[in-house]
Chimera marker file (.cmm) of the C-alpha trace (Angstrom):
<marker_set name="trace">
<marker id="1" x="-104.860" y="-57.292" z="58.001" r="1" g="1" b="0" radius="0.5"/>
<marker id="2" x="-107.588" y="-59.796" z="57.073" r="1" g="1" b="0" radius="0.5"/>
<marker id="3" x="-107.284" y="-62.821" z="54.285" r="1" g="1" b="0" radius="0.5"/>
<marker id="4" x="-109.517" y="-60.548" z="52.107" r="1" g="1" b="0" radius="0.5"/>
<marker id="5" x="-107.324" y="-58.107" z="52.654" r="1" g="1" b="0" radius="0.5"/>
<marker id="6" x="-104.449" y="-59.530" z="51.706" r="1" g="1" b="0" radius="0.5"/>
<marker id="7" x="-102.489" y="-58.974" z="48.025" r="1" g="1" b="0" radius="0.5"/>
<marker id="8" x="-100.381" y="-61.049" z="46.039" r="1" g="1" b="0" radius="0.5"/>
<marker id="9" x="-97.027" y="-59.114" z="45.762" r="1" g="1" b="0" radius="0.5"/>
<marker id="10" x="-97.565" y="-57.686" z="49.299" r="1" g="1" b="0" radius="0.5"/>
<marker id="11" x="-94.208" y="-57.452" z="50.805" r="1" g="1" b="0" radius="0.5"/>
<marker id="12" x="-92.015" y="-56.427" z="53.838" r="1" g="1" b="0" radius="0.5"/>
<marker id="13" x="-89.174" y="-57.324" z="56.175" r="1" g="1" b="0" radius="0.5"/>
<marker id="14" x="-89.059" y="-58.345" z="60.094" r="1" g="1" b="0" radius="0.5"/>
<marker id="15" x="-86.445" y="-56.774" z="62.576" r="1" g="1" b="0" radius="0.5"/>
<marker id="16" x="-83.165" y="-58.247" z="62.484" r="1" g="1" b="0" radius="0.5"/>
<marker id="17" x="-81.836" y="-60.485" z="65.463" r="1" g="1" b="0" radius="0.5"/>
<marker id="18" x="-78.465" y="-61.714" z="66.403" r="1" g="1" b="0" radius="0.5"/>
<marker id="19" x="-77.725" y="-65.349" z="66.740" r="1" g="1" b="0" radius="0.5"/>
<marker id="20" x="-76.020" y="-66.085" z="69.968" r="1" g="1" b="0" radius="0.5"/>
<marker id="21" x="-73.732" y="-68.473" z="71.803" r="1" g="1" b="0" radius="0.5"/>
<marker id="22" x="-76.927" y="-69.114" z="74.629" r="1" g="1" b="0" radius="0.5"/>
<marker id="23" x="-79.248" y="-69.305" z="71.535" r="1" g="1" b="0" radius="0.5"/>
<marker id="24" x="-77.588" y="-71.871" z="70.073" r="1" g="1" b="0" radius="0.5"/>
<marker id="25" x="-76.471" y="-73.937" z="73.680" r="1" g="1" b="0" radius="0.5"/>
<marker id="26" x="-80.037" y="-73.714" z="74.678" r="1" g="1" b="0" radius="0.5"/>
<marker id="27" x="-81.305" y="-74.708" z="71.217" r="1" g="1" b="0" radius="0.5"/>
<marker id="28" x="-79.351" y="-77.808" z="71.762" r="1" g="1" b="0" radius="0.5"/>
<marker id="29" x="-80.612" y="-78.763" z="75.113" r="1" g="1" b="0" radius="0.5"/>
<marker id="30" x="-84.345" y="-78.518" z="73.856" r="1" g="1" b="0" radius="0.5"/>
<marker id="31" x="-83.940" y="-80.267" z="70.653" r="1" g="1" b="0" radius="0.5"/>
<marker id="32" x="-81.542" y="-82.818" z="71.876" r="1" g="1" b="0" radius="0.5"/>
<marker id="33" x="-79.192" y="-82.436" z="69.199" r="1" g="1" b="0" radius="0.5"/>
<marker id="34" x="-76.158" y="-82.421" z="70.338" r="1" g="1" b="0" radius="0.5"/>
<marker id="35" x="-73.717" y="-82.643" z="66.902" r="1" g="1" b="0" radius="0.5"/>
<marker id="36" x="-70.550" y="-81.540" z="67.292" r="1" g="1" b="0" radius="0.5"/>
<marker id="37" x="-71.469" y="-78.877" z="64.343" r="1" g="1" b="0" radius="0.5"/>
<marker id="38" x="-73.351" y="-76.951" z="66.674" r="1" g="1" b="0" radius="0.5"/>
<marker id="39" x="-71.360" y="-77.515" z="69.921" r="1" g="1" b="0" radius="0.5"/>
<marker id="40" x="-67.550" y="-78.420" z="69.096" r="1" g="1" b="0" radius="0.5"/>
<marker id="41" x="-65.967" y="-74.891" z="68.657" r="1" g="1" b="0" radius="0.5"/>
<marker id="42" x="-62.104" y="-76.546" z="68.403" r="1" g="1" b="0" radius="0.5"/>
<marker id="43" x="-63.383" y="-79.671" z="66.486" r="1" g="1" b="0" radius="0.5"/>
<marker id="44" x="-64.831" y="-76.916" z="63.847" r="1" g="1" b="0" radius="0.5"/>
<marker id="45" x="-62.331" y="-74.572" z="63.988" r="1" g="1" b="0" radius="0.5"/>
<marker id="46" x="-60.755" y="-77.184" z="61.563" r="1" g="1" b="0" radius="0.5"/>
<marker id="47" x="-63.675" y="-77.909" z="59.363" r="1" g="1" b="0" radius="0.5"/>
<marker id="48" x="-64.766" y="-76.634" z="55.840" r="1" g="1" b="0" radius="0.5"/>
<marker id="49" x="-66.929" y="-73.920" z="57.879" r="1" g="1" b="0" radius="0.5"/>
<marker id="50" x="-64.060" y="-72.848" z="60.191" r="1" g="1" b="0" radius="0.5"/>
<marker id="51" x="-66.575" y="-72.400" z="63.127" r="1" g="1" b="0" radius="0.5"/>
<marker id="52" x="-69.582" y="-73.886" z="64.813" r="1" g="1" b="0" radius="0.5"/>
<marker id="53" x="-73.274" y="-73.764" z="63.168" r="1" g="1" b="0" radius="0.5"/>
<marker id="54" x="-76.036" y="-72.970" z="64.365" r="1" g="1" b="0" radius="0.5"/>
<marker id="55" x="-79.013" y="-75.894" z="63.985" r="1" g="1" b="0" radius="0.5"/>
<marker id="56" x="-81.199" y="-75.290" z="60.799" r="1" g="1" b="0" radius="0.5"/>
<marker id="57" x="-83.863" y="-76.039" z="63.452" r="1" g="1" b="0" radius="0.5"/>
<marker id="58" x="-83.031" y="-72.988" z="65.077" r="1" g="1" b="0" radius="0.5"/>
<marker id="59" x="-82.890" y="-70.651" z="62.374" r="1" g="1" b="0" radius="0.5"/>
<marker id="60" x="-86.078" y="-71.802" z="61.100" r="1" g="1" b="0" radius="0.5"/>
<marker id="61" x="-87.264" y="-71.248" z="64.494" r="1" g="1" b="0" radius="0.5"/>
<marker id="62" x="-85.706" y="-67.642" z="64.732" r="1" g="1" b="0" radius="0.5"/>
<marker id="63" x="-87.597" y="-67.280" z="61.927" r="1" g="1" b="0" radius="0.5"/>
<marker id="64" x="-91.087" y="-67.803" z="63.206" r="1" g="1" b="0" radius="0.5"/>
<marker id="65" x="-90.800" y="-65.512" z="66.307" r="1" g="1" b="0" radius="0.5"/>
<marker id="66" x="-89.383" y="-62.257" z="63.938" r="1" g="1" b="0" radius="0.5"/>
<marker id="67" x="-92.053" y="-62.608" z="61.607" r="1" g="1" b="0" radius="0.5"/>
<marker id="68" x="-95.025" y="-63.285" z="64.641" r="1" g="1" b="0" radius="0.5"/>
<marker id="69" x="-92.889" y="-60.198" z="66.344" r="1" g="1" b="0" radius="0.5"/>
<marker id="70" x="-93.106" y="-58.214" z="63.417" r="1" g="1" b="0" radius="0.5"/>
<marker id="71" x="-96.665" y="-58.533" z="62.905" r="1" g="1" b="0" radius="0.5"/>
<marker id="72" x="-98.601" y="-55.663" z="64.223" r="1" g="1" b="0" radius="0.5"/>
<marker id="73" x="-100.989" y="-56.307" z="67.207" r="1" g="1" b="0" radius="0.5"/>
<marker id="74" x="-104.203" y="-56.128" z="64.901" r="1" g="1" b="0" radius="0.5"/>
<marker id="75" x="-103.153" y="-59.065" z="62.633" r="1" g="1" b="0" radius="0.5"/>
<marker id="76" x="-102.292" y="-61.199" z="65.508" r="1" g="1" b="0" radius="0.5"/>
<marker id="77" x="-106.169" y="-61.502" z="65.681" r="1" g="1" b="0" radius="0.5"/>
<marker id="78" x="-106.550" y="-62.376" z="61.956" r="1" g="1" b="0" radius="0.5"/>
<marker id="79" x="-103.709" y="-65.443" z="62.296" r="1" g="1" b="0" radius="0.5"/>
<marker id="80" x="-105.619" y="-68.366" z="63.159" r="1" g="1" b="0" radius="0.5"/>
<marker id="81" x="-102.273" y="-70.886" z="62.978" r="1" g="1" b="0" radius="0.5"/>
<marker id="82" x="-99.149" y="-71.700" z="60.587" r="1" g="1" b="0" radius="0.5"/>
<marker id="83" x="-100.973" y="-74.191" z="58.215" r="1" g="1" b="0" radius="0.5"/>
<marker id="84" x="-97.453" y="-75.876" z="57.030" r="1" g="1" b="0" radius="0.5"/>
<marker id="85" x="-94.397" y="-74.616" z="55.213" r="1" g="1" b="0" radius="0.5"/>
<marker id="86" x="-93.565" y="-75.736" z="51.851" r="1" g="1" b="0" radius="0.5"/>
<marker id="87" x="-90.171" y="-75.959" z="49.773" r="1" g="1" b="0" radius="0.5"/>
<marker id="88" x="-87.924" y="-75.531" z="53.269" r="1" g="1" b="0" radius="0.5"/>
<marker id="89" x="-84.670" y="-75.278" z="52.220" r="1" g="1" b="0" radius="0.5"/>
<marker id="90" x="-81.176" y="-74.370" z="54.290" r="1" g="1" b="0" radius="0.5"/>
<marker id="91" x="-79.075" y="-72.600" z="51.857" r="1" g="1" b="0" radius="0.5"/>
<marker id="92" x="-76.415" y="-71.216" z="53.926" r="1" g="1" b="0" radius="0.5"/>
<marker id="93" x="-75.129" y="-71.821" z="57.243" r="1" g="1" b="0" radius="0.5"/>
<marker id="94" x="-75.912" y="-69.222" z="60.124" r="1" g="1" b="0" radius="0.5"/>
<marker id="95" x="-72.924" y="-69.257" z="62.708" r="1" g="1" b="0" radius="0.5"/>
<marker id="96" x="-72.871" y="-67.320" z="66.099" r="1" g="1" b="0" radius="0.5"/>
<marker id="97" x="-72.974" y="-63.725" z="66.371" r="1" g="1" b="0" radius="0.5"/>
<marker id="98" x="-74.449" y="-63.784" z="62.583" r="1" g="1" b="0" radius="0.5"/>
<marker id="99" x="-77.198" y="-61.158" z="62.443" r="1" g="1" b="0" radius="0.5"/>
<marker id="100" x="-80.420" y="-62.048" z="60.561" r="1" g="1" b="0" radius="0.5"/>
<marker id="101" x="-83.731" y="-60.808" z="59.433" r="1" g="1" b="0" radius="0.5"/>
<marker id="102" x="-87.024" y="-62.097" z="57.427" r="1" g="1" b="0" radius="0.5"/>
<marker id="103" x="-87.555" y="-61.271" z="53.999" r="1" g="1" b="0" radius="0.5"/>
<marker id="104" x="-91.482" y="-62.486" z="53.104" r="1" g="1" b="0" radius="0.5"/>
<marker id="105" x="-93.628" y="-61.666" z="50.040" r="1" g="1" b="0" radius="0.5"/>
<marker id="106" x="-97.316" y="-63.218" z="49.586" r="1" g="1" b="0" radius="0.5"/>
<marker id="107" x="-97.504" y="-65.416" z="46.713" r="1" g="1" b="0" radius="0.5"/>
<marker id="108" x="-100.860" y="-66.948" z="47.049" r="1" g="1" b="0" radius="0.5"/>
<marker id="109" x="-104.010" y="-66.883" z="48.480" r="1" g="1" b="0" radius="0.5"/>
<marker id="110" x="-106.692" y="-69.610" z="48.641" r="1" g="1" b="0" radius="0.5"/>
<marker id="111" x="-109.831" y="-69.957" z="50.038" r="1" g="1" b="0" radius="0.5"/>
<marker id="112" x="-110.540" y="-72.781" z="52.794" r="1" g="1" b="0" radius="0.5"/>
<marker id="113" x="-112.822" y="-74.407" z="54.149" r="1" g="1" b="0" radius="0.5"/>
<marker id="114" x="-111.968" y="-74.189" z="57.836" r="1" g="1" b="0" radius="0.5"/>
<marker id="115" x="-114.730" y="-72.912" z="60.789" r="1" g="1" b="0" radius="0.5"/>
<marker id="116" x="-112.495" y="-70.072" z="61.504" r="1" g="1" b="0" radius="0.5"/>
<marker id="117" x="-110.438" y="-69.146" z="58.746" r="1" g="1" b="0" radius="0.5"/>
<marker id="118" x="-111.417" y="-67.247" z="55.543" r="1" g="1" b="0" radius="0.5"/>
<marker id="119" x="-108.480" y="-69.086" z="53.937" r="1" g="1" b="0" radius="0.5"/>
<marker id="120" x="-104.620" y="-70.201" z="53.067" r="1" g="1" b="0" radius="0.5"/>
<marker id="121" x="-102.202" y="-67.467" z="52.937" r="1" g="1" b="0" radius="0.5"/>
<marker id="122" x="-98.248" y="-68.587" z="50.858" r="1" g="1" b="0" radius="0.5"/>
<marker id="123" x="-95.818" y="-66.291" z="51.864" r="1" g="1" b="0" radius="0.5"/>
<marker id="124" x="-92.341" y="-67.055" z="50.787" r="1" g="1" b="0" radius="0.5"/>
<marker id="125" x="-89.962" y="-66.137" z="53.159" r="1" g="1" b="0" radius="0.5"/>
<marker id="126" x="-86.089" y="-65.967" z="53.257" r="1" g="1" b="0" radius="0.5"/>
<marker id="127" x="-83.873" y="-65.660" z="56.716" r="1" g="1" b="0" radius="0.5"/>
<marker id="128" x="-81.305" y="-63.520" z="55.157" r="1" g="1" b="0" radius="0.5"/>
<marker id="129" x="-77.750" y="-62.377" z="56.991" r="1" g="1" b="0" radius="0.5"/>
<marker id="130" x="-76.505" y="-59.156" z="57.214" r="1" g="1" b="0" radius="0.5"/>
<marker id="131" x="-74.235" y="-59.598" z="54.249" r="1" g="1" b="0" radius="0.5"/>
<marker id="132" x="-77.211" y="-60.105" z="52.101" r="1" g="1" b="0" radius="0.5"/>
<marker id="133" x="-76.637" y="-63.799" z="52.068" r="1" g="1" b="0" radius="0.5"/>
<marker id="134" x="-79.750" y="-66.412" z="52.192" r="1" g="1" b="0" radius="0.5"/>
<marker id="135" x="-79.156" y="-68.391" z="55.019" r="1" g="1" b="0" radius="0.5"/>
<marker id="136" x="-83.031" y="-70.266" z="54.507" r="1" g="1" b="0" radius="0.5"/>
<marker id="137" x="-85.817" y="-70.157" z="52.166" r="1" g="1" b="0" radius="0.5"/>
<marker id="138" x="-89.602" y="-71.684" z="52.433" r="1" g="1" b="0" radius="0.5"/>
<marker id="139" x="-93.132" y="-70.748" z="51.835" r="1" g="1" b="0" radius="0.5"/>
<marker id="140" x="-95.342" y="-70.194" z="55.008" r="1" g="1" b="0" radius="0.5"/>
<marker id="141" x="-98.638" y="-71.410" z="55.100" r="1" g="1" b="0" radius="0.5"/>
<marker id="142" x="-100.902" y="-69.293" z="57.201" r="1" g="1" b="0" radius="0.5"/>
<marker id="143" x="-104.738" y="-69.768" z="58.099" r="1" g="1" b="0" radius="0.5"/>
<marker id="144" x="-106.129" y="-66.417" z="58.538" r="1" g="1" b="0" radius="0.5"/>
<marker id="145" x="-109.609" y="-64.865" z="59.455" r="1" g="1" b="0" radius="0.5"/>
<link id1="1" id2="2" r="1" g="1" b="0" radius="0.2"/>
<link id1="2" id2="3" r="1" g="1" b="0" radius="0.2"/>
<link id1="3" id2="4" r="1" g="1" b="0" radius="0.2"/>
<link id1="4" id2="5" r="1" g="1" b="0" radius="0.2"/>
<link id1="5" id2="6" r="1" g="1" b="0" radius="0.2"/>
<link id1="6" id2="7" r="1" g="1" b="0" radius="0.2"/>
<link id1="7" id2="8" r="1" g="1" b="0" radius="0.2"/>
<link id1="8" id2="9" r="1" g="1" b="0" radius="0.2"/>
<link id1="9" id2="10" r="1" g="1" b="0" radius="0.2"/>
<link id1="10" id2="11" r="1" g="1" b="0" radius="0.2"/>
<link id1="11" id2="12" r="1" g="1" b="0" radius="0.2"/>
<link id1="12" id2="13" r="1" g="1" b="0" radius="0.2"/>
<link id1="13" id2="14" r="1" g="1" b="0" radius="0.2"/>
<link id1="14" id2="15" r="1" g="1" b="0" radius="0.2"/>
<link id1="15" id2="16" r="1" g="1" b="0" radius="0.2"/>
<link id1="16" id2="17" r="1" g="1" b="0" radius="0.2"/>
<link id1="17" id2="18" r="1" g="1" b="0" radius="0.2"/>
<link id1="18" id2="19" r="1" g="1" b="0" radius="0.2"/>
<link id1="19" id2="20" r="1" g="1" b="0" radius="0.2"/>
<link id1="20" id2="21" r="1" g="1" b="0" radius="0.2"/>
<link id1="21" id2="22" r="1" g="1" b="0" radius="0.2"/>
<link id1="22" id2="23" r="1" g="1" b="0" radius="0.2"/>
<link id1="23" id2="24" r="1" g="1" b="0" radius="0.2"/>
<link id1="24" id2="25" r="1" g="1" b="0" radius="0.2"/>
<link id1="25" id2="26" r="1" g="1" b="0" radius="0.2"/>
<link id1="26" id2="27" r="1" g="1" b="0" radius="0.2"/>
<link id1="27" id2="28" r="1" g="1" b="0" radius="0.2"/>
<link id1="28" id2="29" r="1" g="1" b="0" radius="0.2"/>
<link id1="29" id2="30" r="1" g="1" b="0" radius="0.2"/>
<link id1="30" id2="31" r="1" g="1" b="0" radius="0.2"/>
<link id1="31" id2="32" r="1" g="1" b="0" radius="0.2"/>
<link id1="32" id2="33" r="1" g="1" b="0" radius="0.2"/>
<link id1="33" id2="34" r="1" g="1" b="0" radius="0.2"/>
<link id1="34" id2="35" r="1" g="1" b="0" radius="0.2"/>
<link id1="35" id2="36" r="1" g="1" b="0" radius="0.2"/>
<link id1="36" id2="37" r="1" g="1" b="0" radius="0.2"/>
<link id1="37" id2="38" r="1" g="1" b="0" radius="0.2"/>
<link id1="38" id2="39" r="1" g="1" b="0" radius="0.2"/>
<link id1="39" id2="40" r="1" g="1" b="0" radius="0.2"/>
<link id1="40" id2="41" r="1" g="1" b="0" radius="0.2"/>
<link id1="41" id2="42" r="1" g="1" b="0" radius="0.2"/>
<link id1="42" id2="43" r="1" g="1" b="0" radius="0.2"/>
<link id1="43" id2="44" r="1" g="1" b="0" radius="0.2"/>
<link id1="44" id2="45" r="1" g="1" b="0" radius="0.2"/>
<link id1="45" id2="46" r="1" g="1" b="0" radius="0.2"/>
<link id1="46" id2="47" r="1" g="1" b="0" radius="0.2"/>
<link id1="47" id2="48" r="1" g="1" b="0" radius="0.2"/>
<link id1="48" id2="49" r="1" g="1" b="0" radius="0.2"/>
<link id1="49" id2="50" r="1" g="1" b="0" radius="0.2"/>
<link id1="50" id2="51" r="1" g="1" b="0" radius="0.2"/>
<link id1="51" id2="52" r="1" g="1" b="0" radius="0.2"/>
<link id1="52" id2="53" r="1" g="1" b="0" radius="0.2"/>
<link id1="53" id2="54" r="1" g="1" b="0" radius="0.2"/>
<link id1="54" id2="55" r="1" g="1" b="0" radius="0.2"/>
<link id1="55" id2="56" r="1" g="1" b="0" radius="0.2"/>
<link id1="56" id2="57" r="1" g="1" b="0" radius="0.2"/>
<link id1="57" id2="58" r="1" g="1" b="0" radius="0.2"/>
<link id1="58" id2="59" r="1" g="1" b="0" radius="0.2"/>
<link id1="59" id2="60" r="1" g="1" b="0" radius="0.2"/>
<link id1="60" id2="61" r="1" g="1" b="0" radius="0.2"/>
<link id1="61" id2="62" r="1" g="1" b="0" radius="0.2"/>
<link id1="62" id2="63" r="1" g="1" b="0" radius="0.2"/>
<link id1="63" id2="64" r="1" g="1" b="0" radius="0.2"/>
<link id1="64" id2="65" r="1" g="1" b="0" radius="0.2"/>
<link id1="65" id2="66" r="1" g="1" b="0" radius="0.2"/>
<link id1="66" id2="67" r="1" g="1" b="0" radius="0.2"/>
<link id1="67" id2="68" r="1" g="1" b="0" radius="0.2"/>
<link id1="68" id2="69" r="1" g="1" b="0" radius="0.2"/>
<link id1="69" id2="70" r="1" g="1" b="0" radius="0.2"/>
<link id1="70" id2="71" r="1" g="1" b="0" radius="0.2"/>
<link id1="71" id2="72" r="1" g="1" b="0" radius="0.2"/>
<link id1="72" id2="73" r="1" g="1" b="0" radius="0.2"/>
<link id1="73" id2="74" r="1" g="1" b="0" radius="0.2"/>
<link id1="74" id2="75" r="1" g="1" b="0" radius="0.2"/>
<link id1="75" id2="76" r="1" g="1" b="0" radius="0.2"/>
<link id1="76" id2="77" r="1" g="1" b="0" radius="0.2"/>
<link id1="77" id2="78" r="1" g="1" b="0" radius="0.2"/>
<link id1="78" id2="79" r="1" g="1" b="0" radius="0.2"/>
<link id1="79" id2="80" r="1" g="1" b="0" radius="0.2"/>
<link id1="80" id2="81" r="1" g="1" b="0" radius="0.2"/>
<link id1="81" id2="82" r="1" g="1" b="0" radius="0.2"/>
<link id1="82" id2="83" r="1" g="1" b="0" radius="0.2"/>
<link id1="83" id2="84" r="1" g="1" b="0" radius="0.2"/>
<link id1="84" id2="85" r="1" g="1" b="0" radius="0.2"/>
<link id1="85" id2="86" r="1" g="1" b="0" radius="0.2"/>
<link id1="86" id2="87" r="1" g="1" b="0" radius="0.2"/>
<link id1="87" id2="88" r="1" g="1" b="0" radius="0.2"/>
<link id1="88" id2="89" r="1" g="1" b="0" radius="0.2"/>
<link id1="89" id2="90" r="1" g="1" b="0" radius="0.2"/>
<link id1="90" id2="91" r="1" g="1" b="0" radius="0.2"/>
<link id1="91" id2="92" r="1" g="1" b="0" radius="0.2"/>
<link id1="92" id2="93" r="1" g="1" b="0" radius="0.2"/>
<link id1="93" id2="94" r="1" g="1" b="0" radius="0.2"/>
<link id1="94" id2="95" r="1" g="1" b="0" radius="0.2"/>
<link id1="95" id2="96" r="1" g="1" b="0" radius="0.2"/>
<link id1="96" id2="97" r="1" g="1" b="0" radius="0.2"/>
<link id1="97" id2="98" r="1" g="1" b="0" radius="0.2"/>
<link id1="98" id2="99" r="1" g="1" b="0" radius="0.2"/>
<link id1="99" id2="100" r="1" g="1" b="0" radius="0.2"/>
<link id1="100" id2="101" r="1" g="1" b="0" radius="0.2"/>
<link id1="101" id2="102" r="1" g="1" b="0" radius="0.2"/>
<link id1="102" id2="103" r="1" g="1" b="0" radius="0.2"/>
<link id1="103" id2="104" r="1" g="1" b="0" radius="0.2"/>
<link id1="104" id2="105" r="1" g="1" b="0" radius="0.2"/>
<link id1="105" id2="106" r="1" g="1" b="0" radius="0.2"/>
<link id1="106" id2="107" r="1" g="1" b="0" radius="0.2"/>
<link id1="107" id2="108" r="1" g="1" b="0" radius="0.2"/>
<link id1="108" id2="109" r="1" g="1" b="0" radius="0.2"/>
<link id1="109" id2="110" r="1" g="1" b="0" radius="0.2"/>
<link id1="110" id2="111" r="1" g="1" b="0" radius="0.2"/>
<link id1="111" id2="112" r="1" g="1" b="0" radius="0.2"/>
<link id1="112" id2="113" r="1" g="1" b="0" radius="0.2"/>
<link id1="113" id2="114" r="1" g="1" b="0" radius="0.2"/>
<link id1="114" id2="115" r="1" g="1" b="0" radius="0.2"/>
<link id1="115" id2="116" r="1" g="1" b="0" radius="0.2"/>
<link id1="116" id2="117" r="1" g="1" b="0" radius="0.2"/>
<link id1="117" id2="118" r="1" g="1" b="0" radius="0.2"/>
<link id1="118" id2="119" r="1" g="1" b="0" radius="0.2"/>
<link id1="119" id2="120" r="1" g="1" b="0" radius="0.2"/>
<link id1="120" id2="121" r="1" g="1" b="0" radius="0.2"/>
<link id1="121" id2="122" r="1" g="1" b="0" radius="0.2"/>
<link id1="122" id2="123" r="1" g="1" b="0" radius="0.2"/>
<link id1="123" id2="124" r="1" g="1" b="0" radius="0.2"/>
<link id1="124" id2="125" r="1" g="1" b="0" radius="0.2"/>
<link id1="125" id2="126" r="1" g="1" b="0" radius="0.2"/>
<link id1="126" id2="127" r="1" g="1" b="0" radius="0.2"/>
<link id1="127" id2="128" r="1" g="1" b="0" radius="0.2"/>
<link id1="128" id2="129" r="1" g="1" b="0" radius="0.2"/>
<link id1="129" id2="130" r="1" g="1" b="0" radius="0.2"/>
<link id1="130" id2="131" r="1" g="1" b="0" radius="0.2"/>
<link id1="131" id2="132" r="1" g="1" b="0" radius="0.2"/>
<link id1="132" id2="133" r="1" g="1" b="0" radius="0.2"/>
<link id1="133" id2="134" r="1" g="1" b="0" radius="0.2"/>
<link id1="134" id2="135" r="1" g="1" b="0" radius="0.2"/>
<link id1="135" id2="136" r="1" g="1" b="0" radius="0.2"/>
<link id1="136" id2="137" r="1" g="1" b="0" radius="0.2"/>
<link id1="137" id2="138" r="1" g="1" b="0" radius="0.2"/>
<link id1="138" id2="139" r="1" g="1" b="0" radius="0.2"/>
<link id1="139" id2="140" r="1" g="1" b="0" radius="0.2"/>
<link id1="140" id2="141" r="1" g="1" b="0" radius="0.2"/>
<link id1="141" id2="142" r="1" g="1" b="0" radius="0.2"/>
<link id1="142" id2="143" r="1" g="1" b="0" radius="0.2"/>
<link id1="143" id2="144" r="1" g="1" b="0" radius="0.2"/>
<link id1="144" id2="145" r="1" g="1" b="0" radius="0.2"/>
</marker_set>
């Protein structure tokens, strides 16, 4: 789907994943963050959440592969790059073996001047967990053809 194709109000949901004990290990390697949140399973076992975390990092990032994986092949052409993200916020913490999918809906549309893209596309998105609970919200910013 091209920018000119897009609609305001256009809607729709990604696959769902599951958050795992690797994901979250290897997350930690990468990113260097180490906190006990994310990696002290008997040090949280006595904490307000009752279990390790995974890194908001990581969910955000968990994020951005479902929604490029649930993009059909034809508007992989018409994404030129993520353009920012705006109003990121972590609303609910995402633990291991937590299930998750993407929630998006365009919002805006703006044309830019850019030598490839026809324009900004604002999709608000929200990681949500299988009992219906918003783990993260934000608003994409997508250059598209």
């Amino acid at each position: 789907m091209t920018y000119a194709d897009r609609t305001v109000g256009d809607s729709w949901e990604t696959a769902a994943r599951t958050v795992t004990e690797a994901d979250v290990v290897n997350f930690a390697g990468v990113s260097g963050d180490f906190n006990d949140l994310h990696l002290d399973a008997e040090g949280m076992a006595n904490s307000e959440y009752g279990e390790r975390i995974a890194h908001g990092a990581l969910v955000f990032s968990v994020l951005t592969g479902l929604v490029w994986q649930g993009r059909p092949d034809a508007d992989r052409e018409d994404l030129v790059a993520l353009y920012g993200v705006d109003d990121l916020r972590f609303r609910s913490p995402v633990f291991v073996g937590d299930t998750v999918h993407v929630e998006l809906e365009v919002t805006d549309k703006r044309p830019n001047d850019h030598p490839i893209a026809e324009g900004v596309v604002h999709t608000d998105a929200e990681v949500v967990k299988a009992d219906s609970t918003v783990a993260l919200s934000c608003t994409l910013l997508s250059l598209e053809k």
